[in-house]
N, C-alpha and C positions, 0 to 999 in steps of 0.2 A: 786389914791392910791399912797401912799406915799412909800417909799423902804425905811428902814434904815439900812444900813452896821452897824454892832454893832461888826464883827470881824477886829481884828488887821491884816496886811497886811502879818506878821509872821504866822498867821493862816489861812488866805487865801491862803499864799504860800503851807502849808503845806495841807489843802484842796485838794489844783490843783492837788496835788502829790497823795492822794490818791483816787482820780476819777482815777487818771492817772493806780494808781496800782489795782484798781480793775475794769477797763476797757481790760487792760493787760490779770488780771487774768480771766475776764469772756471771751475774747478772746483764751484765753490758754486749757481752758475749753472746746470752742466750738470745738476748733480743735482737743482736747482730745477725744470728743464725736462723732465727723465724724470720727477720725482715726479709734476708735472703733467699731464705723458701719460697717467703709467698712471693717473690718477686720473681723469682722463676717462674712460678705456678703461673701466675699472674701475665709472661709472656708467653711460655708457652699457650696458657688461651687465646690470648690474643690471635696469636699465629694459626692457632687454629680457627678460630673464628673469621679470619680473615679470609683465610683457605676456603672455609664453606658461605662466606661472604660471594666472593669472588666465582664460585661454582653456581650462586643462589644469580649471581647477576647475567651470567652465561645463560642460563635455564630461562631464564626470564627475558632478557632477549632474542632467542629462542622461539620463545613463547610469542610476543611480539610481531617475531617475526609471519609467523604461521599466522596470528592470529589478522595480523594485514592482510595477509592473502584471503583471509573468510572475506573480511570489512570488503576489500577490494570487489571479493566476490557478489558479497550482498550487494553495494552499490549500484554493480550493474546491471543483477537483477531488479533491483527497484527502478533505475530510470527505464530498464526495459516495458516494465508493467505500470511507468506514470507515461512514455509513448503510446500504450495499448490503452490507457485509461484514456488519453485525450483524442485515441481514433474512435474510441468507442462514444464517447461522450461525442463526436462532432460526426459519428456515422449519419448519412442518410441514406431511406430507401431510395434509392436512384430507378428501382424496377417499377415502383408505383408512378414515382413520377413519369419514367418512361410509358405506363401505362395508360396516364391520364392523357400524356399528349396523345399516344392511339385513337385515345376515344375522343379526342379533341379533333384528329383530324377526319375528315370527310373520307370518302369513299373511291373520290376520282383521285386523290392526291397521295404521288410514291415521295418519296424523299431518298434520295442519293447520300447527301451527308447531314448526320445530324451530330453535331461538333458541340460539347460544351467546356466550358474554360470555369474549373471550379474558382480558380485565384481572384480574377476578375467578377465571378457570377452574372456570368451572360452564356448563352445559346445558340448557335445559329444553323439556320435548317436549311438547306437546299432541295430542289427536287423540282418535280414538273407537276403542273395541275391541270387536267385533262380540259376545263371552263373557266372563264372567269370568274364566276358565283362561284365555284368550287375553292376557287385562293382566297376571293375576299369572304366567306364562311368559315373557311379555316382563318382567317387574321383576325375574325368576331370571336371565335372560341379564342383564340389565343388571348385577344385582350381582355376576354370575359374572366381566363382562369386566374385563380387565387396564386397562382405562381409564379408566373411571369408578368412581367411589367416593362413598361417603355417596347413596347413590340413596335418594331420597323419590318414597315414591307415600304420596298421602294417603288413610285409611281409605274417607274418605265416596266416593273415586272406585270401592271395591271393592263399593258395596252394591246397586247390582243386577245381575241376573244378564245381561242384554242391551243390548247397545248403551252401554255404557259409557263418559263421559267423563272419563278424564283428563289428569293433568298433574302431572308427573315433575319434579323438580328433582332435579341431580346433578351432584358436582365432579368435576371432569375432572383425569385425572392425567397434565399437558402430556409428561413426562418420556418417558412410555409411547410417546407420539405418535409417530412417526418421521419 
């Protein structure tokens, strides 16, 4: 097969030139058409990420939400078991103590009221004593024990000899208590 060139080298030049410009432009093209793609690509993730964004931030306050409720919940068990720690820790046997004054009181001596005032730590005993010596034996134990202190028995309760009424006031010394 024979070739014959029938273009001038003028047209040949200007040929090269436009292979060249539309090589160019189909290249311009192609990267017009990826840039395009991935910019689709590109939004649509977004969109979607956004979407499971948005779902991830629901769930999680959600979460939050519930999870205030435990917190709330523990809190108030804790202050309930630091109120049971501080009775526990400021318990006293009030039975022994009650027991010590028993044995602290004599034999002729009832008491009607025996009143104690934890806030203040004082005591105060009422009742009748069958003798004299039977009230002021009871005021000798009383001011003998290790737990009470500043014991008042007032005069006028010491002035007859029989059947006696009275009524003792005295601080209580909590520390002593067990």
């Amino acid at each position: 097969m024979i070739v014959i060139n029938l273009l001038s080298p003028s047209q040949k030049k200007e040929l090269k030139i436009k292979r060249l410009y539309i090589a160019i432009k189909e290249l311009v093209m192609l990267i017009l058409l990826f840039t395009s793609i991935i910019a689709i690509l590109l939004l649509s993730s977004k969109y979607i990420l956004d979407n499971r964004l948005a779902k991830l931030i629901e769930k999680n306050a959600y979460a939050i939400q519930q999870n205030m409720e435990v917190v709330r919940k523990i809190n108030s068990i804790n202050e309930k078991i630091k109120i049971v720690d501080q009775i526990q820790v400021n318990f006293k046997q009030w039975s022994e103590f009650l027991v010590s004054l028993n044995d602290s009181t004599p034999e002729n001596i009832s008491y009607e009221i025996i009143r104690i005032n934890y806030e203040d730590a004082t005591i105060e005993l009422k009742g009748i004593a069958k003798t004299r010596n039977d009230l002021t034996k009871l005021e000798d134990n009383l001011k003998n024990s290790n737990v009470l202190e500043n014991v008042n028995l007032p005069l006028q309760s010491l002035l007859p000899k029989e059947n006696n009424k009275f009524s003792i006031i005295a601080n209580i010394n909590i520390g002593n208590i067990k």
